[in-house]
C-alpha positions, 0 to 999 in steps of 0.5 A: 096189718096194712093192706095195700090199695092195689091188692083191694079188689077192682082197685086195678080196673078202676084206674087202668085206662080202658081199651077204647082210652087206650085206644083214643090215646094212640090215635091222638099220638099218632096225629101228633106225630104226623103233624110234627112230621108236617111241619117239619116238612114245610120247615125245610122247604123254606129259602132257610134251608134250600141248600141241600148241604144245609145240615138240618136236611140230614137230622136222623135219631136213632138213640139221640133224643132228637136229631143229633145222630144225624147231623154227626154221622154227616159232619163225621162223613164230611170231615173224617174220623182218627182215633174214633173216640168219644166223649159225653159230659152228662151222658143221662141214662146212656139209652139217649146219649148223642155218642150211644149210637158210635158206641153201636158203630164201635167207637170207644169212649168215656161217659161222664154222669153225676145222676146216680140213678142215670149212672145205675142204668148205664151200668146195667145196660151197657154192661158188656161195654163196660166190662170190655172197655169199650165204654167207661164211666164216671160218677161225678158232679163235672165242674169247670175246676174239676172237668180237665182231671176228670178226663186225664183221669180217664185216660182221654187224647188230648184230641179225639174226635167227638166231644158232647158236653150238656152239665144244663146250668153250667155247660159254657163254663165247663167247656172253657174249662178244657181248652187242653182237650181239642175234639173235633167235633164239638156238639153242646147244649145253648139256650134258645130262650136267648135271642140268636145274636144276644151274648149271654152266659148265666153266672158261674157256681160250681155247686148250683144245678139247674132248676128247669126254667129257661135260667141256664147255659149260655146263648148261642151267640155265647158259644160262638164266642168261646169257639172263635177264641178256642178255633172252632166253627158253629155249623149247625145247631138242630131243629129242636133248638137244643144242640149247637154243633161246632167243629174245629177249623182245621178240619171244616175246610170248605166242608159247610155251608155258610154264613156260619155264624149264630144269627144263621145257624140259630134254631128257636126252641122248638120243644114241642118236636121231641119225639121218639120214632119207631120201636122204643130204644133199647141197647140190643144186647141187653135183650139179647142176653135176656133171651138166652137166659131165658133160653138157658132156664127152659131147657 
């Protein structure tokens, strides 16, 4: 009979990091946020970002994976919401999706997602979501020949007020491939690896996925590019270098301060900022009704 090594006595001991290890961990963390918090802080002090409006001074996460919360909750302050609809192409586990947190506020949506285990996540978290409505999903690989049915499928406006799109590898291509859909907002992923005013944009193949180097997407000044000829304005992009924000020139106004282009928005990759502050995330209502079923079991 097999025996598992995890059922060996001291087996666990032996690897199970000790209280003082544990210990030492949480205070290297706790430096490492603190010179994060740091650096940021000098960040924004620099001519760059003296004026007050400037986005960056707005950057908040409450599930994004950085600050994108932030930065579309005041875009959204600035320029107005309609029909409070969302969409996110390449919604990950949900938990750190940029639209989870309107999902919290009560907008509606759609999630798009190709990773099954990401899409068995979504399911199980945002159950109650999915199961009113609120919320649907889709399980699928988003190409640009795919991606325009894939939304009028789901019954998406063709103007709504929030769009993300992040498919890693081919995110320009599928952008342009929607030009009947007309977000207000427009929060997309660029590659910082290119220099602010370098087009670029990686060769389409509607089957090839990303293979975690710095080989995807397309550069800021790519973007910016598709945006003009579809109307659209670069405001922003956040200060980890991984979403630009673009918003549609019918509703920037005078709503941002310029000059809005790549050179002026564009953010390095600064990878070494991702970070999660406070409580781990989760969907409250999931612990919500984990508690009541507890709840229900003792008595």
């Amino acid at each position: 009979m097999r025996l598992s090594l995890r059922s060996l006595p001291g087996f666990r001991r032996l690897f199970k990091p000790s209280h003082e290890e544990r210990r030492r961990h949480a205070a290297q963390e706790a430096q490492r946020r603190v010179q994060q918090e740091l650096y940021l802080l000098q960040l924004l002090q620099t001519p760059r970002y003296a004026d007050p409006r400037h986005l960056a001074h707005f950057e908040a996460q409450v599930f994004s994976q950085n600050g994108e919360d932030g930065i579309i909750s005041e875009i959204l302050r600035r320029i107005g919401t309609t029909d409070r609809f969302f969409v996110e192409i390449g919604a990950g586990h949900g938990i750190e999706a940029n639209t989870a947190y309107l999902l919290r506020k009560g907008w509606k949506g759609v999630w798009l997602e190709a990773d099954p285990r990401a899409v068995r996540s979504i399911q199980s978290q945002f159950a109650a979501e999915l199961a009113s409505g609120q919320l649907r999903l889709l399980h699928s690989f988003v190409t640009r020949e795919n991606a325009p049915e894939l939304l009028s499928a789901a019954r998406v406006p063709n103007e709504i007020d929030v769009m993300s799109i992040d498919v890693d590898r081919n995110t320009s291509h599928v952008w342009r491939s929607l030009s009947a859909f007309r977000p207000r907002v427009l929060v997309i992923e660029y590659n910082a690896a290119i220099p602010a005013s370098d087009e670029w944009e990686i060769p389409y193949d509607a089957d090839a996925v990303w293979d975690e180097s710095s080989y995807f997407g397309a550069s800021l000044k790519s973007l910016e590019s598709i945006g003009a000829e579809r109307g659209y304005v670069l405001v922003a992009c956040e200060r980890t270098g991984l979403n630009a924000f673009f918003v549609r020139a019918d509703a920037a106004a005078n709503h941002f301060p310029g000059p809005l282009s790549a050179e002026a928005c564009y953010e390095p990759p600064r990878y070494f900022l991702t970070r999660e502050w406070g409580h781990p995330r989760r969907w409250v209502e999931e612990r919500l009704q984990r508690r009541r079923t507890w709840a229900s079991a003792s008595e």
